[in-house]
C-alpha positions in Angstrom: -97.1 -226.0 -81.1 -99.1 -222.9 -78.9 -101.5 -223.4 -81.4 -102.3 -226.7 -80.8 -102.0 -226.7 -77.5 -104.6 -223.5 -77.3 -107.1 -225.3 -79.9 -106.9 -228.4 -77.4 -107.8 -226.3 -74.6 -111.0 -224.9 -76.6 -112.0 -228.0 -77.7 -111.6 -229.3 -74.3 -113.9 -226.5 -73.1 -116.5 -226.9 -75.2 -117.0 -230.8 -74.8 -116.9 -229.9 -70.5 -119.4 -227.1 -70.8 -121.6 -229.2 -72.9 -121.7 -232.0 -70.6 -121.8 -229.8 -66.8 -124.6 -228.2 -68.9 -126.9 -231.0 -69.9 -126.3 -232.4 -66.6 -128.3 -229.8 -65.1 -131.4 -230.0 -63.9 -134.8 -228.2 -65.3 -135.6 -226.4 -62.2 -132.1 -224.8 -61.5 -131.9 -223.6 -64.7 -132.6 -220.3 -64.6 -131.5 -219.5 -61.1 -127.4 -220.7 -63.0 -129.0 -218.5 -66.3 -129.7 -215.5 -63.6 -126.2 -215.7 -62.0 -124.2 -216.0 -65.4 -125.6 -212.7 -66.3 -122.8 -211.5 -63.8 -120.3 -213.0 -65.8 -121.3 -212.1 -69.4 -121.6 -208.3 -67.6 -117.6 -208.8 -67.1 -117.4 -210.2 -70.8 -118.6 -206.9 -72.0 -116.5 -204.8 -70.2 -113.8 -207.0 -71.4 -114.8 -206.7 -74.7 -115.4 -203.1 -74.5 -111.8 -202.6 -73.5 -110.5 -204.9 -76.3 -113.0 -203.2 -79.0 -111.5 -199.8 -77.8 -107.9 -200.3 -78.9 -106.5 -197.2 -80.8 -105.6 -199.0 -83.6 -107.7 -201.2 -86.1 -106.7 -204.9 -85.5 -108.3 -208.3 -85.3 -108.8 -207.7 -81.3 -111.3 -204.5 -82.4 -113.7 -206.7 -84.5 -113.7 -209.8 -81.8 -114.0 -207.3 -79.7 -117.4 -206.3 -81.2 -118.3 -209.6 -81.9 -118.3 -210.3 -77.9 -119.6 -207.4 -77.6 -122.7 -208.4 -79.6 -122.5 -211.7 -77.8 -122.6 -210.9 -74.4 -125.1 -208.5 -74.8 -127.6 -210.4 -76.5 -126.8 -213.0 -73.6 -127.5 -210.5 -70.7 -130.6 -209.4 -72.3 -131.7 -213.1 -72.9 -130.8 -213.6 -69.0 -133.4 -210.7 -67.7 -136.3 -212.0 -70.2 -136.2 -215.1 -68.6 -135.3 -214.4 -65.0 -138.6 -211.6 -65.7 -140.0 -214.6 -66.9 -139.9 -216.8 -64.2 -140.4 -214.2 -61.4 -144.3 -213.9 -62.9 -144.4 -218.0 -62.9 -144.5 -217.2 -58.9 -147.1 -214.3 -58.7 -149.6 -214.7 -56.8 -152.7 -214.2 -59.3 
């Protein structure tokens, strides 16, 4: 029954972050991207912590996994956000 109960709150999730994000508009999409690179920072400390466990268990390679993730994610952030800071350069 926990299992259920936990899938429903993923799926759940996933159909509400799909829909907040479509809803958003084109020009405050970057400034949200910029600010969620806060947040994926915390998801790799997270997942540093969970990847660091002494023993070898299905936490260690999600933890890597996130790990990969987040990264990726807070790299992607700071190309864009670099991105859009020359769109408003003077020339």
């Amino acid at each position: 029954m926990e299992l259920l109960m936990l899938i429903y709150v993923f799926v759940l999730a996933i159909f509400v972050g799909f829909e907040l994000i479509t809803k958003v508009p084109p020009t405050l999409h970057t400034p949200l991207m910029s600010g969620s690179n806060a947040i994926s920072g915390i998801t790799v400390v997270g997942a540093i912590l969970s990847a660091g466990m002494e023993d070898f268990t299905i936490s260690t390679i999600l933890g890597v996994i996130a790990i990969v993730f987040a990264t990726i994610n807070v790299v992607g952030g700071f190309v864009v956000t670099d991105r859009m800071l020359k769109m408003f350069k003077k020339r």
